[in-house]
C-alpha positions as MATLAB code, in Angstrom:
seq = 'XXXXXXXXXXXXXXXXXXXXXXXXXXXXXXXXXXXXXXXXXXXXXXXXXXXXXXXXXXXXXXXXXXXXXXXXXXXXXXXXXXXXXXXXXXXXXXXXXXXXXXXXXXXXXX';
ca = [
      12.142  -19.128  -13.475;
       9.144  -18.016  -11.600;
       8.909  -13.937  -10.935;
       6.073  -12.632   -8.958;
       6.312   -8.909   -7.624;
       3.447   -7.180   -5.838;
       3.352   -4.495   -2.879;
       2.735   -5.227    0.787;
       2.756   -2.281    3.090;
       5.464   -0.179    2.350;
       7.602   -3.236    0.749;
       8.146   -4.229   -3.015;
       8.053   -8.176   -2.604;
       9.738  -10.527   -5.443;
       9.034  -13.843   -5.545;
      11.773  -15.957   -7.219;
      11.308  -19.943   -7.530;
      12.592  -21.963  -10.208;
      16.439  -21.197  -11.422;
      18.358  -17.856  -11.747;
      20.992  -18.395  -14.363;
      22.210  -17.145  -17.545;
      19.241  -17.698  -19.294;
      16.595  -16.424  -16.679;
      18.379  -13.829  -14.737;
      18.286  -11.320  -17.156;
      14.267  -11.318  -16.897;
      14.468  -10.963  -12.870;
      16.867   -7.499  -13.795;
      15.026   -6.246  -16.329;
      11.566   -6.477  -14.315;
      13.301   -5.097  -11.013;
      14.728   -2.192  -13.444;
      11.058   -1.264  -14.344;
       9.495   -1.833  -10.810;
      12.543    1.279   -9.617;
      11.520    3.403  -12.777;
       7.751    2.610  -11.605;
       9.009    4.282   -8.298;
       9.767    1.372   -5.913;
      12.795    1.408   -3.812;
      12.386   -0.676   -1.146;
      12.493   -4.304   -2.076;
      12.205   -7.906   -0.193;
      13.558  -10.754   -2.693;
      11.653  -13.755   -1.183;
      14.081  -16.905   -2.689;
      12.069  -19.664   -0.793;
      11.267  -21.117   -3.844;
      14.820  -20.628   -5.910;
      16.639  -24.092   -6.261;
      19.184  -22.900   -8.385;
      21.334  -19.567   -8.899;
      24.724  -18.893  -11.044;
      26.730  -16.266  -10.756;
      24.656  -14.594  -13.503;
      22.060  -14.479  -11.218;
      24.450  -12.979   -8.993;
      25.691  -10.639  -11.539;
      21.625   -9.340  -12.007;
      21.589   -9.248   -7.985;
      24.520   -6.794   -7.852;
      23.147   -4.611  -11.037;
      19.153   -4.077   -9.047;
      21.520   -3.458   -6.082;
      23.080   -0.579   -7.417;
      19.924    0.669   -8.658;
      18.104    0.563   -5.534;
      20.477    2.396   -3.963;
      20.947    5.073   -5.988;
      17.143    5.667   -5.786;
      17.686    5.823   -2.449;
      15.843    2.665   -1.445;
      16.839   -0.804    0.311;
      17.341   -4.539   -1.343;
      16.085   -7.224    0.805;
      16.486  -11.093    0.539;
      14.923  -13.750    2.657;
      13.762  -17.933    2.930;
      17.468  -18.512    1.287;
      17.548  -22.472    0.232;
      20.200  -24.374    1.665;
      22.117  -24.054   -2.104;
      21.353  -20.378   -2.815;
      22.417  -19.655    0.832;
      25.902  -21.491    0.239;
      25.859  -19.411   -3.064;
      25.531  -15.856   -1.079;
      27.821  -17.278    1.499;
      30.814  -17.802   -0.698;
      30.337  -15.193   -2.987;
      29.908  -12.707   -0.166;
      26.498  -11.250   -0.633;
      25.680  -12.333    2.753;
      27.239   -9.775    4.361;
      26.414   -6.913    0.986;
      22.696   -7.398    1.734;
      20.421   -8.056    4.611;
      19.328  -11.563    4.671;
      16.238  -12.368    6.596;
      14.956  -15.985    7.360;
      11.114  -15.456    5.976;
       9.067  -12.884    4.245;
       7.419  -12.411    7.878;
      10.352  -11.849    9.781;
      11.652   -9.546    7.053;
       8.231   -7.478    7.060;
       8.324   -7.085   10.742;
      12.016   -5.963   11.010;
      12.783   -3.519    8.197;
];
């Protein structure tokens, strides 16, 4: 997995590419952990690049979630691939977290 994270404006953005499963999701919770104790709380998960996620990736998802929002802060997700987009549909994280269709759109509507 791929895991970029840098701040635009007011927004925390994550990069993701590659695959988000057992093996690899625990290193996109454990940075997202440390970015919140840094003091970021407002977060835009850019999955453009993600082929790939398992429900451990979902698992880390919910965990940052939780997080975020007990900091008081906002998780973001946007450029869904066709399979990770079937993979929120089903699981119902569609309608937990905003989904945006690019990093622009989510930028200029948040």
């Amino acid at each position: 997995m791929d895991l970029n994270g840098f701040k635009q404006d007011r927004f925390f953005i994550v990069k993701v590419g590659g695959r988000m499963d057992a093996v690899t999701a625990p290193e996109f919770e454990k940075s997202c952990l440390e970015w919140i104790v840094q003091g970021e709380s407002t977060f835009i998960v850019d999955l453009k690049d993600l082929e790939y996620m398992s429900s451990a990736g979902l698992r880390s998802i919910l965990v940052v979630g939780k997080k975020v929002k007990s900091a008081g802060g906002a998780l973001s997700f946007c450029s869904l691939t066709p399979n990770v987009e079937h993979v929120f549909s089903i699981s119902g994280f569609g309608s937990m977290f905003k989904v945006l269709d690019s990093l622009e759109t989510a930028l200029h509507s948040l």
